[in-house]
C-alpha positions in Angstrom: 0.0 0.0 0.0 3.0 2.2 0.6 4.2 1.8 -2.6 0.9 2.6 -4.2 1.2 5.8 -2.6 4.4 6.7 -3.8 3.4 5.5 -7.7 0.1 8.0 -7.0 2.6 10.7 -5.9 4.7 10.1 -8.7 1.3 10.1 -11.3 0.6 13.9 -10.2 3.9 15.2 -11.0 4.6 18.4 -12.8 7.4 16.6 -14.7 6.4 14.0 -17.5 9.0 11.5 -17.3 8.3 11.2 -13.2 4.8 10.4 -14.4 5.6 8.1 -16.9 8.0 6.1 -14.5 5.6 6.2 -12.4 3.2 4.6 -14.9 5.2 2.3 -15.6 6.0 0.9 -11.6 2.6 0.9 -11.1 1.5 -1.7 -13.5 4.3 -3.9 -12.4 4.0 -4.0 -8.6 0.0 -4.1 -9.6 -1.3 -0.6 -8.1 -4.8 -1.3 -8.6 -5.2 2.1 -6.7 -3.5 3.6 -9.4 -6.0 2.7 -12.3 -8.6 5.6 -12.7 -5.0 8.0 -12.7 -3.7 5.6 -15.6 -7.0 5.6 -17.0 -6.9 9.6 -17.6 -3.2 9.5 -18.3 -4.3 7.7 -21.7 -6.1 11.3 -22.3 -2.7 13.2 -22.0 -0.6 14.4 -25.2 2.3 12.7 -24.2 3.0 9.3 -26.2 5.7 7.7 -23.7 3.1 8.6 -21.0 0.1 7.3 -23.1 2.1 3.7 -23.5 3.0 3.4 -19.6 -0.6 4.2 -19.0 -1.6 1.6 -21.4 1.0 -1.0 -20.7 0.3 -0.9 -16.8 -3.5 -0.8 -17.3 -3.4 -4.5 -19.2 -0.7 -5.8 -16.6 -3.2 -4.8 -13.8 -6.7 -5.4 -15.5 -9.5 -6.3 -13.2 -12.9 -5.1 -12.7 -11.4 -1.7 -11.9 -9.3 -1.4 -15.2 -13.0 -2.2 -17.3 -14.8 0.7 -15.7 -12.0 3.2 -16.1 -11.7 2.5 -19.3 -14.7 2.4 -20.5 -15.7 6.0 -20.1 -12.9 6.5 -22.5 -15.3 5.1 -25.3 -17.1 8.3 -25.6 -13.8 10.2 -26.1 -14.0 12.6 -28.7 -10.6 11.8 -29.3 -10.0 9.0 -31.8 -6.8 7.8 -31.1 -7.9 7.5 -27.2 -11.3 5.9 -28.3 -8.7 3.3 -30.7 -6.3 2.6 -27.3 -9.4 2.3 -25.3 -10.7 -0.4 -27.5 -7.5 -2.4 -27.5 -7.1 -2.4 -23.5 -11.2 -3.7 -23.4 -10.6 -5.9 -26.4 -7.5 -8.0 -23.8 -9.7 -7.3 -20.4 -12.7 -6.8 -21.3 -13.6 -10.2 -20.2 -12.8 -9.6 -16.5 -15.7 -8.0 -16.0 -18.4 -8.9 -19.1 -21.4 -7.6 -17.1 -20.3 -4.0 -17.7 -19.4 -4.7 -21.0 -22.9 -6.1 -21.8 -25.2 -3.7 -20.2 -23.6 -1.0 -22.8 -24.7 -3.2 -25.9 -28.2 -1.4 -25.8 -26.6 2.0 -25.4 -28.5 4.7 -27.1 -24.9 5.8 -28.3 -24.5 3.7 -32.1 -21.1 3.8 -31.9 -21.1 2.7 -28.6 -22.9 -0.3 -29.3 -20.7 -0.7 -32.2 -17.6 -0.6 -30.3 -18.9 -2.7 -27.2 -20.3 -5.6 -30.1 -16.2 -5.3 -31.3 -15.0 -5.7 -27.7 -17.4 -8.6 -27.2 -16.2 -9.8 -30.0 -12.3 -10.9 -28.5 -13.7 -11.8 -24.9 -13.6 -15.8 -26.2 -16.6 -15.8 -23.5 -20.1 -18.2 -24.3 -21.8 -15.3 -22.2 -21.0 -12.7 -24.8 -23.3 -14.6 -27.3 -26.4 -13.9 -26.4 -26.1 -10.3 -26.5 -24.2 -10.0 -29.7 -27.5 -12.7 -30.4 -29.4 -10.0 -29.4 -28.1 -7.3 -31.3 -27.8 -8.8 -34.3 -31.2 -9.7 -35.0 -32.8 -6.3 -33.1 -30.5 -3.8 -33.2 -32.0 -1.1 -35.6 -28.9 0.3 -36.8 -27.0 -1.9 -39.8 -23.5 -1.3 -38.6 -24.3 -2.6 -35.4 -25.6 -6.0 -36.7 -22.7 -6.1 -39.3 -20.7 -6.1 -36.3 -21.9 -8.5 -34.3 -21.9 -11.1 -36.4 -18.3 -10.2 -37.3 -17.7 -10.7 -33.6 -20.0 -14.3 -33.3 -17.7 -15.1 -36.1 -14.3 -14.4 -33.9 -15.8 -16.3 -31.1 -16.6 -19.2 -33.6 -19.1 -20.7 -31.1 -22.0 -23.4 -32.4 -24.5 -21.6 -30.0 -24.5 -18.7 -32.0 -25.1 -20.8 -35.1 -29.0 -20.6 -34.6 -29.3 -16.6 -34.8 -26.9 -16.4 -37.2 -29.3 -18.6 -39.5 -31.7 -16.2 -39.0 -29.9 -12.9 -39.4 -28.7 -14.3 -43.2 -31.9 -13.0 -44.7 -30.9 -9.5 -43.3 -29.6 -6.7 -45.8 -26.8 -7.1 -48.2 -24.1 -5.5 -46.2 -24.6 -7.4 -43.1 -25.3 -10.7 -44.7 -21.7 -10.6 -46.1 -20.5 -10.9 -42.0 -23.4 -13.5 -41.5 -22.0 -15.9 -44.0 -18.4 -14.9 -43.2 -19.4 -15.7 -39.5 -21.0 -19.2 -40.4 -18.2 -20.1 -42.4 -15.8 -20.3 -39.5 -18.6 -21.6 -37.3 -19.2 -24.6 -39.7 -22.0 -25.9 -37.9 -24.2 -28.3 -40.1 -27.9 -26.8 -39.4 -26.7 -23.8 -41.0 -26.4 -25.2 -44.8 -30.4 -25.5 -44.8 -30.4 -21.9 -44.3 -27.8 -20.5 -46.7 -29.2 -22.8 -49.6 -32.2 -21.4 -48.9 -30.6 -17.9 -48.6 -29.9 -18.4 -52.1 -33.2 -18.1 -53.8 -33.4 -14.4 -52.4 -29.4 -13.2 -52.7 -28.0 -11.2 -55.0 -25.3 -12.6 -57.5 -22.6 -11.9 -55.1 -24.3 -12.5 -52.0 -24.6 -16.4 -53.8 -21.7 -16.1 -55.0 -20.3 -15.8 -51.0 -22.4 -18.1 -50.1 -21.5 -21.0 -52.4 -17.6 -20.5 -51.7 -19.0 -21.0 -47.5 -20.5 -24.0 -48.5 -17.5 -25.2 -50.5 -15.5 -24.6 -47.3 -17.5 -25.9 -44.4 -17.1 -29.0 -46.3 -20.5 -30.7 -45.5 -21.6 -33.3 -47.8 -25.3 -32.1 -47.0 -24.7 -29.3 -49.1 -24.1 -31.4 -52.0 -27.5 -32.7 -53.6 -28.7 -29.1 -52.6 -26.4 -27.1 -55.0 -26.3 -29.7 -57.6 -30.4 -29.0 -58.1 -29.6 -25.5 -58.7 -27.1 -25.8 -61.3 -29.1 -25.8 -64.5 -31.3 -22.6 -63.2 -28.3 -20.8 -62.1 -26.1 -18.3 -64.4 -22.8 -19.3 -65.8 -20.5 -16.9 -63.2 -22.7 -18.6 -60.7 -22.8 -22.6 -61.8 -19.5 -22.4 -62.2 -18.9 -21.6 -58.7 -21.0 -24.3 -57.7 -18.6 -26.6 -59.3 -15.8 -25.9 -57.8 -18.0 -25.8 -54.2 -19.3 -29.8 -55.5 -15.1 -30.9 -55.8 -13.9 -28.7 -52.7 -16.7 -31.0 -50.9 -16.5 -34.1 -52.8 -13.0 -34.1 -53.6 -12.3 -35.4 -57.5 -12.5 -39.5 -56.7 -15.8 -39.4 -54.8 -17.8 -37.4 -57.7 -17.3 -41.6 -59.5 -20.2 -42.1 -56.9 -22.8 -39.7 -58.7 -25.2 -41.5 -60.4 -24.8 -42.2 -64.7 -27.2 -38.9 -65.1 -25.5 -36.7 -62.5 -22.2 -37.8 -63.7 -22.6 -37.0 -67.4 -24.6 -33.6 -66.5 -21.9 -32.6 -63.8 -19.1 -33.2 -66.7 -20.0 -31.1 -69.1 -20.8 -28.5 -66.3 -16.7 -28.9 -65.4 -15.9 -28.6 -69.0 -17.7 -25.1 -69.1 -15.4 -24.5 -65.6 -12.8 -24.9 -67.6 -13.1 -21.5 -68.9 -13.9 -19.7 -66.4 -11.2 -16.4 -65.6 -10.8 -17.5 -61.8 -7.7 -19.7 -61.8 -9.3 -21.7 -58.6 -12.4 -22.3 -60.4 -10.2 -23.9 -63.2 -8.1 -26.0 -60.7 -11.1 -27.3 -59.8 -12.6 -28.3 -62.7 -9.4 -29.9 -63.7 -9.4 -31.7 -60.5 -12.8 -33.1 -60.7 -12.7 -33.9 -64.6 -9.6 -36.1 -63.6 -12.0 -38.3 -62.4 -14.5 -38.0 -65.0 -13.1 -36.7 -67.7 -12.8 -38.1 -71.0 -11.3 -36.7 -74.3 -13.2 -33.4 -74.1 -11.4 -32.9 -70.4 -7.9 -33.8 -71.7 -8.1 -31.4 -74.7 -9.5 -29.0 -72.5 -6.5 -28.7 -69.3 -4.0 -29.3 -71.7 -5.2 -25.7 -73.4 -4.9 -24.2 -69.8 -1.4 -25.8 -69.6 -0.3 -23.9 -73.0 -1.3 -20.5 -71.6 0.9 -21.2 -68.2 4.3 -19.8 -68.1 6.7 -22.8 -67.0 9.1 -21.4 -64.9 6.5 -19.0 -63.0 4.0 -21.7 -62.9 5.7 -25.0 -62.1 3.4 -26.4 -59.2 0.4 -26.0 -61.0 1.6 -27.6 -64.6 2.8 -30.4 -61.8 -0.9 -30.8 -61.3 -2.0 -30.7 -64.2 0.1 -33.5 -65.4 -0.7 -35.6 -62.4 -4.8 -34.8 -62.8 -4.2 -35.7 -66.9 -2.2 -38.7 -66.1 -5.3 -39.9 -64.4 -7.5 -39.3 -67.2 -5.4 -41.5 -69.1 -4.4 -42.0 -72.9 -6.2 -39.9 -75.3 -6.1 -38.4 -78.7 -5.4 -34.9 -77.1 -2.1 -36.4 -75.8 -1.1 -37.9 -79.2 -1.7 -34.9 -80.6 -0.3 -32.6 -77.9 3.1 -33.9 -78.2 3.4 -33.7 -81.9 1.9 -29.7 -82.0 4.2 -26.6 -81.8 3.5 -25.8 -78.5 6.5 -26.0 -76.1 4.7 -26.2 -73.0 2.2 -28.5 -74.4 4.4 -30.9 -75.6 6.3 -31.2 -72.5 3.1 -31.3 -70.6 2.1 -34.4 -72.9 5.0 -36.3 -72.9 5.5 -36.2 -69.0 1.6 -36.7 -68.7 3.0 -39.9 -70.8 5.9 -40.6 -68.9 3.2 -40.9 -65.4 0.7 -43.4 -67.6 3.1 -45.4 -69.1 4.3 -48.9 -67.5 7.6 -49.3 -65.9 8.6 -51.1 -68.7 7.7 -50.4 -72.5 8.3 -52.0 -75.8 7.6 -52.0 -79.2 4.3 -53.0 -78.5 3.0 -50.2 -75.8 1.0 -47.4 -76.9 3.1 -44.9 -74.8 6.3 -45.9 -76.0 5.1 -46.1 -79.5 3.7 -42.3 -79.8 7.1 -40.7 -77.8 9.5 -42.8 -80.2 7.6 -42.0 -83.3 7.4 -38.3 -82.1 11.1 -38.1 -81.4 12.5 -37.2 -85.1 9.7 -35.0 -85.6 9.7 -32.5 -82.3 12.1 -30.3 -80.6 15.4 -30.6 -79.3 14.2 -29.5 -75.8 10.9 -32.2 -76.4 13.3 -34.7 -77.5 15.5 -34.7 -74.9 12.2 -34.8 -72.2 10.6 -37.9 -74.7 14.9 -39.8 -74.6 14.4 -39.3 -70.9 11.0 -41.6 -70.6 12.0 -44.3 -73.2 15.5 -44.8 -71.7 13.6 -45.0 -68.1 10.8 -47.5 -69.4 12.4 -48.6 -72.5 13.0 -52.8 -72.7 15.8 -54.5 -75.2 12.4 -54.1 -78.1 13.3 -50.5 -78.4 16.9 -50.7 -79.0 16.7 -50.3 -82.7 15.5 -46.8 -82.1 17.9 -46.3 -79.2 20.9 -47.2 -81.6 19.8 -44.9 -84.1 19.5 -42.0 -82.0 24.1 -43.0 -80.9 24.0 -42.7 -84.7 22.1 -39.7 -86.1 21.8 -37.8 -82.9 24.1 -34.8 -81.8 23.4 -33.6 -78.8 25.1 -34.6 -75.3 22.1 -35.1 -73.2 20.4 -36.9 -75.8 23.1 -39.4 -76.0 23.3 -39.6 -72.6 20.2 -41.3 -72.5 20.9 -43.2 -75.1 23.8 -44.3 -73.4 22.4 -45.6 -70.3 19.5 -47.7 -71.8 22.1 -49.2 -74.2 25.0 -49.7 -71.8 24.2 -49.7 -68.2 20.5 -50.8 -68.4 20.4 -53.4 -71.5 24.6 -54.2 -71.1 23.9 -54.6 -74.9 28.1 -56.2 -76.1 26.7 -55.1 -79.9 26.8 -51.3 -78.9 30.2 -51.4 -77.3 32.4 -50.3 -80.5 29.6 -47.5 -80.9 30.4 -46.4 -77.3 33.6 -46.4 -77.4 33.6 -44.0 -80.3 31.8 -42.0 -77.9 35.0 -41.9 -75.1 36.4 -39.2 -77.0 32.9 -36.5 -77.7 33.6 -33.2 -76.9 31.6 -33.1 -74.0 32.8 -34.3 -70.3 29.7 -35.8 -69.3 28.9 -37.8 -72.4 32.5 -39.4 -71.9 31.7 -40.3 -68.5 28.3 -41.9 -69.6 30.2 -43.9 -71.8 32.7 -45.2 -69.8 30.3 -46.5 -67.4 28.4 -48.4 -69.9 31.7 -49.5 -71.3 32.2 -50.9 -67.9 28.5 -52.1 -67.4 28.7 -54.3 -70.9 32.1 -55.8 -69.2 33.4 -59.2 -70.9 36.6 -59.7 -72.5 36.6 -57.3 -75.8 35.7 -54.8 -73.8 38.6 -55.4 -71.3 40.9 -56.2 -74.1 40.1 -52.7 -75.6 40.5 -50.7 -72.7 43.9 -52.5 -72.2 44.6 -51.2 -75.7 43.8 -48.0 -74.4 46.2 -48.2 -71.7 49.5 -48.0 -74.2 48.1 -45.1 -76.0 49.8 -41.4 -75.4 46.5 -39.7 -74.9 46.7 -39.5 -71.2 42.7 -39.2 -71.3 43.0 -42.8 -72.9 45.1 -44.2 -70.0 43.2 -42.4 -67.1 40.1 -44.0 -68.7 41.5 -46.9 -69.4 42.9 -47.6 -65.8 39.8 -46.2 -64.0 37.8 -49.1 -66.0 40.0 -52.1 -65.6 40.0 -51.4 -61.8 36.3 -51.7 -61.8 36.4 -54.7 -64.1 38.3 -57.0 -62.3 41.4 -55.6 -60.3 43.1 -59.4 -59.7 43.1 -60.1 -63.7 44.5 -56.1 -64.3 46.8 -56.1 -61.6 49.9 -55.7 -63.6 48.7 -52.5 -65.7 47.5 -50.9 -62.8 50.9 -51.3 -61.0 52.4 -49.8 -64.0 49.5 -47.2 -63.6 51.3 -46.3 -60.6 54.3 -45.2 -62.5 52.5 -42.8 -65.0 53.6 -39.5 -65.2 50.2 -38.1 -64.7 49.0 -37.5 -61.3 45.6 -37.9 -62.0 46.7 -41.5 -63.7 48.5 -42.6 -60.7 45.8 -41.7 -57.9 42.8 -43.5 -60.0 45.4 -46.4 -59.7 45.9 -46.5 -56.0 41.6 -46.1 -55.5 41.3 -48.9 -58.2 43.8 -51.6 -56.4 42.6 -50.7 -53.0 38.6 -51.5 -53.9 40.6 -55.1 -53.4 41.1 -54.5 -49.9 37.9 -56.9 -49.1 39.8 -59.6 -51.6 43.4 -59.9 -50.7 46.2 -58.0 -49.4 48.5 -57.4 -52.5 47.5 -54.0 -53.2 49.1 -53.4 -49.6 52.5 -52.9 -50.8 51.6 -51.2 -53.8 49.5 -48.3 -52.7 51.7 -47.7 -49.8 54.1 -47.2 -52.1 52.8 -44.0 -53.2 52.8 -42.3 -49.5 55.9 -40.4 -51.0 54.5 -39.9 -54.1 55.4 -36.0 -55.6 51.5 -35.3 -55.8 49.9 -34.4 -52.7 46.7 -35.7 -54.5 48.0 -38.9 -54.7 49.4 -39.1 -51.5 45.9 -37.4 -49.8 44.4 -40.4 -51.8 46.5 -43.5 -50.1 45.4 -41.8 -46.6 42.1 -41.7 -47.2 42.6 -45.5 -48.1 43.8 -46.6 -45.4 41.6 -44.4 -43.1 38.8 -46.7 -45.0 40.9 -49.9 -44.9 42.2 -49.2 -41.8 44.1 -52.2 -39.9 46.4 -51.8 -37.0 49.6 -52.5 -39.6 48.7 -49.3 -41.1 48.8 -47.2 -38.1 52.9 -45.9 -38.6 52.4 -45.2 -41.9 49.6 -42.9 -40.8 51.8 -41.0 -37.5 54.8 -40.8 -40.5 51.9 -38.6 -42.6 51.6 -36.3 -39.7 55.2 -35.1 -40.9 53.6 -34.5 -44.5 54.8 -31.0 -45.9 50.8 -30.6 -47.1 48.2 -29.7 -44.4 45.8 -31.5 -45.9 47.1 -34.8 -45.9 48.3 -34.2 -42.4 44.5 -33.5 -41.7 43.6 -36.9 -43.4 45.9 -38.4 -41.3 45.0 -37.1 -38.0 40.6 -38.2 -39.2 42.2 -41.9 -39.9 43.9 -42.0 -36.3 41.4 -39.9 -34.5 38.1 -42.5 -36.2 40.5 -45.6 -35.1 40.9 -44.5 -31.9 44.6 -45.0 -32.3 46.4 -44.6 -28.9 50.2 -44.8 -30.6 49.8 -41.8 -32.2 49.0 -39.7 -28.7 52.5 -38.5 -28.3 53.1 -37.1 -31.8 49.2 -35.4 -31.8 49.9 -33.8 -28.9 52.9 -32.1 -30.1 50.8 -30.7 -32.9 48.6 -28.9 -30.7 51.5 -26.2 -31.6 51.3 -26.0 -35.1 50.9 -22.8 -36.8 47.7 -24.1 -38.6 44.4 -23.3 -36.4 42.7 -25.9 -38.1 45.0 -28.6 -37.8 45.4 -27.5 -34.3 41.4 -28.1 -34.2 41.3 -31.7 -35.6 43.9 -32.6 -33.6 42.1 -32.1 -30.4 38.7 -33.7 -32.3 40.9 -37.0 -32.5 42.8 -36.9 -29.3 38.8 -36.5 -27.4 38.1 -39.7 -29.7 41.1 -41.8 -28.8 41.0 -40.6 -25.3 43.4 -41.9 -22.4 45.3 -39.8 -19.8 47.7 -38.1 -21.6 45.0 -36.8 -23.7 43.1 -35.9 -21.3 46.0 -33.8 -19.5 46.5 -32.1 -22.9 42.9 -31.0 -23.6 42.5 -29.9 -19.9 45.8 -27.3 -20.8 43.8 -25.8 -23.6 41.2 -24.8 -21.5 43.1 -22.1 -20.3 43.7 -20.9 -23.3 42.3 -17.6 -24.5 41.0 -18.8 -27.8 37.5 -19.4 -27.1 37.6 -21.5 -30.4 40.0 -24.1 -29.0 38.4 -24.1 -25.2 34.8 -24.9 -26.9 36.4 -27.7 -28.8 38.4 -28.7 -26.2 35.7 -29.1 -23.4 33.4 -30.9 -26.2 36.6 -33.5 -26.7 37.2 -33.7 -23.2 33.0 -34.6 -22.7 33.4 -37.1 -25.2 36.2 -39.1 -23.1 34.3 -39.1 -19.9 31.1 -40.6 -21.8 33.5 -43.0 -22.9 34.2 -44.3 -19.6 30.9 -44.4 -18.0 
């Protein structure tokens, strides 16, 4: 109480930031005392004053806080009437009795500001009254309100008077529906069909998107009747209401008549302006479409920009695709239109089997299309057939290696031929293809060159091996290592010798993927730990870090001397993942190199290989002033103690 008189002194001084201090004190220490002075001080010109005043009143609230306030409501002041509002609107419900006797006001904009307050209390009590003053009140604004504010309470008790109130005048029928809407309560779709024989075209039109969003399956058979007597603009949103309900698959369960009738009522959707009207049609005619539906949505597709548009051409492909084959697809593919075509052909791609032949339809139309489209079509058609294509296709498959030009069209090519079909009668063409001018058509190459396998093949690629193209000889190597190492042993130790780096490392990666069969690249790759090229040498420590056996652990500690950091680094990974205790001595002396971040994955491995002298070390760095180094430290030293619980 002390207090409280202090915070009232402080309210009634001369100087404003006292006051606003004040303010401020009171709402935290709760000075219900203070309120009717807070109340006026939202009155005063002063806007750090005005937001203590307000802040404190909210924090304190109460009984007290409504009835100061809501004097305020008459304000001639419209920024104090606005603050006034928002204080009620968060309290208000502390003392509803107050609030309510003041919804029958003689003041209109007092009942229109009370029916806005009521509106937030989240109160069943405040119902009846808005109730009350929706479907008496004689002023408009005051029933558009309160069903604006039935709407934000989104109770089912106000469901009944809000059925009534939705024959009321235009202007508050638009808060009535927006109010049921969010309601969703099921006796109120007998009154807003009914509402629809007396609404205006937009009132109908509000109430038909309602419908179409409450979701009720009641609704259905309702709007369906008033299709044929309702205007285009109008039917058309009925459609779209029927498939929000319905969803596309369940309109299958509308009788023969309704079906049919319902169709062509989609099909006139179709062309409606309002992109959500369209979707929906398309959704719903991908369940009862036809050829009409087909020829239609793959009109809509052609006026979509592809880039802009993506998700909804996805769509449309899926809802086409479920239509199935039709003529509009044949003959999409084949026309001029770029996003048609590609719409068509990956609607294609979705319906046709996961493997096609001579003898499917699909297949059929995208390989007789393919000379005939272009280049960007052809390479989406080469795409399909190589996916779905069987060993009946490869006629068109090899003509395309022949008479085709581009890279990613080979590709494709490539990969049905080679990898998926391992077809030996292509190999000589594929070969040819080791030396295109593109990277990535050489690549596909060599891995169906490797795919086909067999004992030309290998015999070619050891002719490869002698030739002075050192492309030739890194191919050449990299293949007979994936072929069969054991049989290609002897050219890949000589690979070792080669004057090109990149020769040498593929060597060492291809003898050690024998590390699971014998230990006679052992010798061989370690070898190359002195090699000139750090990327050769970075390559037999990742190695052994992946074929790690205690023998290699001193080959590993002797790379910590490396001149390169990052093979030291590879090094210090292999030990640290191998928890390789040896190695303690010589990684805790390189918690002084120069290098911050070998000085960091030192201490990751010495927290995973743990023991005492480790532990002593990491415990040193966390005195150090880099904050860098203690985090990773203490995180290291964590990881030991887990270790040993």
């Amino acid at each position: 109480m002390a207090e409280c008189t202090e915070y009232l002194t402080l309210l009634k001084n001369d100087d404003k930031e006292i006051v606003r201090e004040g303010a401020f004190r009171a709402g935290e220490d709760n000075c219900v005392e203070a309120v009717g002075m807070l109340a006026e001080l939202l009155q005063t010109n002063h806007l750090g004053i005005q937001e203590a005043a307000d802040s404190s009143l909210r924090k304190i609230g109460g009984k007290e806080t409504v009835q100061a306030v809501l004097p305020l409501l008459r304000s001639d002041d419209a920024p104090v009437r606005n603050l006034s509002m928002d204080i009620l609107r968060e309290v208000g419900n502390q003392d509803l009795g107050s609030l309510i006797r003041l919804i029958q006001d003689e003041d209109v904009d007092i009942r229109i500001f009370v029916a806005d307050i009521l509106g937030s209390t989240n109160n069943l009590l405040a119902v009846e009254p808005l109730c009350e003053a929706l479907l008496k009140d004689p002023e408009v604004n005051v029933r558009y309100q309160a069903a604006v504010s039935l709407g934000e309470l989104g109770m089912e008790d106000a469901a009944s008077c809000l059925n009534k109130a939705i024959e009321d005048e235009e202007w508050v029928q638009y808060s009535v529906i927006e109010a049921l809407t969010k309601i969703g309560h099921a006796s109120s779709v007998d009154a807003m069909v009914k509402a629809l024989d007396k609404a205006s075209d937009l009132v109908a039109s509000m109430i038909i998107d309602s419908l179409g969003e409450m979701g009720n399956v009641k609704a259905v058979t309702m709007l369906i009747k008033r299709m044929e007597e309702s205007p285009t603009a109008l039917r058309n949103k009925i459609v779209m209401a029927v498939v929000k309900i319905l969803g596309g698959k369940s309109l299958t369960l509308l009788s023969a008549d309704e079906r049919e009738r319902f169709r062509e009522y989609l099909l006139v959707a179709l062309k409606d302006e309002d992109e959500e009207i369209q979707d929906a049609a398309i959704q719903g005619l991908a369940h009862v479409g036809g050829e009409k539906a087909s020829k239609g949505i793959l009109e809509i597709a052609g006026a979509l920009d592809y880039d802009r548009d993506q998700e909804r051409i996805g769509v449309i492909i899926s809802d086409l695709a479920q239509i199935g084959m039709t003529e509009a697809l044949k003959v999409g593919v084949f026309g001029e239109d770029q996003i048609v075509a590609g719409v068509a052909v990956q609607t294609l791609a979705q319906i046709a089997p996961a493997e096609c032949g001579s003898s499917c339809e699909v297949c059929t139309i995208l390989m007789e299309a393919f000379w005939q489209v272009s280049l960007p079509i052809q390479r989406q058609i080469i795409t399909v057939a190589a996916d779905r294509g069987t060993e009946e296709a490869k006629d068109f498959f090899i003509k395309v290696l022949d008479e085709h030009t581009d890279g990613t069209v080979l590709k494709s090519a490539v990969y049905l031929l080679g990898e998926k079909l391992q077809l030996p009668e292509v190999a000589e063409k594929l070969f040819q293809l080791l030396d295109h001018e593109y990277d990535d058509v050489k690549e596909a190459a060599l891995d169906a060159c490797i795919a086909i396998g067999g004992s030309e093949v290998s015999a070619r690629f050891r002719e490869m091996f002698v030739d002075e193209e050192p492309v030739h000889r890194l191919m050449a190597v990299y293949a007979l290592g994936k072929l069969d190492v054991t049989d290609n042993m002897e050219i890949l130790q000589q690979a070792l010798e080669d004057e090109v780096p990149d020769i040498r490392k593929v060597a060492v990666e291809s003898l050690a993927s024998a590390c699971d069969i014998s230990d006679t690249w052992r010798p061989l790759v370690l070898s190359k730990l002195n090699d000139e090229s750090k990327d050769v040498r970075l390559t037999v420590i990742e190695i052994m870090g992946q074929c790690y056996d205690e023998g290699f652990a001193p080959y590993l500690i002797e790379a910590l001397e490396d001149e390169d950091d990052w093979v030291k680094i590879r090094a210090i990974d292999a030990l640290g993942e191998h928890g390789t205790e040896q190695a303690s001595p010589r990684l805790i002396e390189m918690l002084e190199n120069s290098n911050r971040f070998v000085v960091m994955k030192v201490i990751e491995a010495l927290g995973s290989i743990g023991g005492t002298s480790a532990f002593r070390a990491l415990l040193d760095i966390t005195n150090s002033d880099e904050y860098e180094l203690v985090s990773a430290a203490e995180t290291a030293i964590t990881k030991i103690q887990e270790a040993q619980e």
